[in-house]
N, C-alpha and C positions, 0 to 999 in steps of 0.2 A: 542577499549575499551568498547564499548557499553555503554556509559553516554552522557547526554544532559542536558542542561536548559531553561526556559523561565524565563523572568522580572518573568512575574505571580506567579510562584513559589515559585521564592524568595520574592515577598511583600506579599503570604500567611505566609512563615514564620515570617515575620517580623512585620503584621500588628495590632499583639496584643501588641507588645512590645514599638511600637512609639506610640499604640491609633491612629494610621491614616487609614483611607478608604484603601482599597488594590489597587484601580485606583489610586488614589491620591498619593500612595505610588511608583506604576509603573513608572511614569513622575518623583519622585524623581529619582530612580537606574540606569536612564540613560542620555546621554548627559553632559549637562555644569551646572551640581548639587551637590555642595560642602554642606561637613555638616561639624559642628564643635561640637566633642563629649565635650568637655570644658563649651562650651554656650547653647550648646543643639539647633543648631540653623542651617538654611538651606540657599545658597546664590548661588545667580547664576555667583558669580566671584572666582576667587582661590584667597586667599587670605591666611596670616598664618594661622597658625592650622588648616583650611577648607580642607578634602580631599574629593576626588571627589566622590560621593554615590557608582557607580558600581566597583570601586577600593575598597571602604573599605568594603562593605556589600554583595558583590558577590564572587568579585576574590581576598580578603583576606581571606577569610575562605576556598577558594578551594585551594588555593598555601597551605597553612596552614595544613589541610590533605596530599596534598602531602610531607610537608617536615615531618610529622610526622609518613607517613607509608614507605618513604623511609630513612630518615636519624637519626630516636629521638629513644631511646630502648622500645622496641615491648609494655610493659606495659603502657608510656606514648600513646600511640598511639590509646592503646586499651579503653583506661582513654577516650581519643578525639572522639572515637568514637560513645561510650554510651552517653555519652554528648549531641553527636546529635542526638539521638534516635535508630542507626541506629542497628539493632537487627543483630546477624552475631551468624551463626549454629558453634557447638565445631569446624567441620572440618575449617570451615574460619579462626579462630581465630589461626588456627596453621599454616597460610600461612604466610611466610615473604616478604619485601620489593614490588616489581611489581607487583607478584599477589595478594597480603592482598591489596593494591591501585588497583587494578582493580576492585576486589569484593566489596570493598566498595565502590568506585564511583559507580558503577552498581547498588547498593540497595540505597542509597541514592540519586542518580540523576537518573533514571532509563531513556534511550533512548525513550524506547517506548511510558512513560508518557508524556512527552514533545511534543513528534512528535505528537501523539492523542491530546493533549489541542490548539497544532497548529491549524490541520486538524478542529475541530469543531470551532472554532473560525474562521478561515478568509475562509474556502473553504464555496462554497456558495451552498444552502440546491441542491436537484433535483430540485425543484418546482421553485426555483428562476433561476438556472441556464438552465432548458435546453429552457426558453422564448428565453434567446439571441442566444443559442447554439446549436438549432436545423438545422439553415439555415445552419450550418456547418457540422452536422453530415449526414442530410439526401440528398441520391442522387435524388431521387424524387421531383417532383411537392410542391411547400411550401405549397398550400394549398389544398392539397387531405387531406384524414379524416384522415391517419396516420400522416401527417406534424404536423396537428392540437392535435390532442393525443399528441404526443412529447412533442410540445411546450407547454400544459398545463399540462404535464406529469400524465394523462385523464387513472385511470382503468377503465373507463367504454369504452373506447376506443379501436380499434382491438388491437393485442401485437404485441410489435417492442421490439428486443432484439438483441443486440449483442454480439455476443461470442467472448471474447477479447484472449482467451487463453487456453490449453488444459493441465489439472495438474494429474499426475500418478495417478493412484491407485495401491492400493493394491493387484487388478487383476491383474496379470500379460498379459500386453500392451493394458490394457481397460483405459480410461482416462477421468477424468466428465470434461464437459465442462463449463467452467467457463466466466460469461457475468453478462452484465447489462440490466435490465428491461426499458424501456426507456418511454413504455407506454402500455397500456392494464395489462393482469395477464395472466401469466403461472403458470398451475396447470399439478399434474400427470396424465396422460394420454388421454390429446388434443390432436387434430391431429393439428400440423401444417405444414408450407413450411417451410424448411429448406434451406437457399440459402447463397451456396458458394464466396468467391469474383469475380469470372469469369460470375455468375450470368447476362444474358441481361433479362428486362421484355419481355414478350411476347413467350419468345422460353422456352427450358425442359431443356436445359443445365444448370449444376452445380446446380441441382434444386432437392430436393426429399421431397413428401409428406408422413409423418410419425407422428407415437406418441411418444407424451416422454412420456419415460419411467418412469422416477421417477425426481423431482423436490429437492434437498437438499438443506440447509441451510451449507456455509463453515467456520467453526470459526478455524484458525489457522489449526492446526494438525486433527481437532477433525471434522466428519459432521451428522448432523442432517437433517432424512430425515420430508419434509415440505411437507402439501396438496397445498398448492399453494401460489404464489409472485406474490406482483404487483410491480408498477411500482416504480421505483424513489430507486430499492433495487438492489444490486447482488446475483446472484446463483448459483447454479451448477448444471447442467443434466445430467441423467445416459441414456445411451446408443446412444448421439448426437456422440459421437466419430468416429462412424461408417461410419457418411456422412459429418463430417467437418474436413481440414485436419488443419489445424491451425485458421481461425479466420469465422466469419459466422455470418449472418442476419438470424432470428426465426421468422417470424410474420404468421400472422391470416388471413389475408386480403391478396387477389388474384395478384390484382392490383401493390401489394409494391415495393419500390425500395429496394434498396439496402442501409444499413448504410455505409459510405465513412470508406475503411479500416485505419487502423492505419497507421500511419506514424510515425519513429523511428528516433533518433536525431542524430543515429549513423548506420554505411552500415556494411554488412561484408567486413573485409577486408583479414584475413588470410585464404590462400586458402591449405586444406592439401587432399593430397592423402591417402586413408585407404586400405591397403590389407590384408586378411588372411593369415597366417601361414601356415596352412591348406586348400588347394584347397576346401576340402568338407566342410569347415565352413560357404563356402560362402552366403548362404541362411540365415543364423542365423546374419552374416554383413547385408545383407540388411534391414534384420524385425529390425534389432541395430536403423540403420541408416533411419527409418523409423520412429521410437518412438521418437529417439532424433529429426528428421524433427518438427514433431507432437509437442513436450512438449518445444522447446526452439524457442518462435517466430523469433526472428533473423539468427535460422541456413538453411544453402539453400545448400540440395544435388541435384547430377547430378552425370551421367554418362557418360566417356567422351568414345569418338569414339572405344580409342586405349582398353579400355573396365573399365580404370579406375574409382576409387568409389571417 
């Protein structure tokens, strides 16, 4: 359906109407918080006339749109909607029953607003988090000069970046790599190490010293290219695809370990056989089956003996 809520939300809309504080107002819409429209009055027992805040001030008015955009004739519905503000293009207003209730829960409780007021409220800044969070990201020494960067998430510090994921482009099978600054700044065209998760310190394997190419900024669909990011931000890089196949440590400094790959809450588990139709397709399955390796962290190809993909 793509709709959400938070308290927050609802005691913004409500907090001109009672004259109460919108915190003040949050601790009323949830738990053991009876109001009585009658007395105008708030209790923490159920008692007659008392119903409970988030019963009558949250999910009374959203049962309420629902019975109006699926069961009341189209006019009342569209009455209830203005009402709440809720602006809807000619084409909406000619939608009926499940989808007129989709499109309006959509605009008026919109997913992504709620999820974003979560996110910056309880997830905790770079600067706070990666003090506790370093001893777990980094495989290295806790206090060589990169540990320390990390943990005070230090641009003036070498750069330590992890590439969490590798997202299309628009070139066809070129992909930016997409990561997090974790300390130091990457700018267009440093040279840094580039290192794989096979990566040991000391040896050349899974290891290449190179320039990035270009530094981007990724907002949704849309990217902007950037002179340079520091730390405690994510970005994207152009032409890293070349040396990482899925996930990769970026840093400045010789010495570095390696950041601890990701780990996944879930394994694969369906195993499929892919053949070509066409004998001679088969070059164009493997570049397939190469991209999709690259762009979907969880998929694992192999070749088995009998010659199967």
């Amino acid at each position: 359906h793509g709709w959400a809520f938070t308290l927050k939300q609802f005691s913004e809309l409500y907090a001109d109407k009672f004259k109460i504080a919108e915190d003040k107002l949050m601790k009323r819409l949830w738990g053991d918080q009876f109001y009585n429209a009658k007395e105008k009055k708030w209790s923490k027992e159920q008692t007659k006339d008392y119903v409970r805040g988030f019963t009558q001030y949250i999910l009374d008015p959203i049962y309420r749109v629902f019975k109006f955009c699926m069961e009341k004739p189209k006019a009342d519905a569209l009455a209830l909607i203005e009402k709440l503000g809720i602006k809807l293009t000619v084409e909406d207003k000619e939608l009926e029953a499940k989808p007129l209730l989709k499109t309006v829960m959509r605009k008026w409780l919109p997913a992504g607003d709620a999820l974003l007021q979560m996110i910056t409220i309880h997830l905790p800044s770079p600067v706070t988090a990666q003090k506790y969070r370093m001893e777990l990201l980094y495989e290295g020494p806790h206090d060589d000069v990169v540990a320390l960067g990390i943990k005070n998430c230090d641009p003036t510090a070498p750069l330590m970046m992890y590439v969490s994921k590798m997202v299309p482009t628009t070139d066809k099978g070129r992909f930016y790599a997409f990561g997090r600054v974790f300390s130091g700044i990457i700018g267009t065209g440093m040279k840094a190490r580039i290192m794989g998760p096979n990566f040991i310190p000391g040896k050349k394997e899974d290891l290449y010293v190179k320039n990035i190419q270009r530094t981007i900024l990724m907002m949704g669909r849309y990217i902007e290219a950037i002179e340079d990011v520091p730390c405690g931000n994510v970005c994207g890089l152009v032409g890293a695809d070349q040396y990482i196949v899925k996930t990769g440590t970026i840093t400045t400094y010789e010495h570095a370990h390696n950041l601890k790959v990701m780990k996944f809450s879930v394994s694969p588990v369906v195993r499929v056989a892919v053949e070509c139709k066409n004998p001679g397709d088969l070059p164009k399955l493997v570049e397939g089956l190469k991209r999709l390796s690259k762009s979907d962290p969880l998929v694992q190809c192999s070749i088995e003996e009998s010659g199967e993909h």
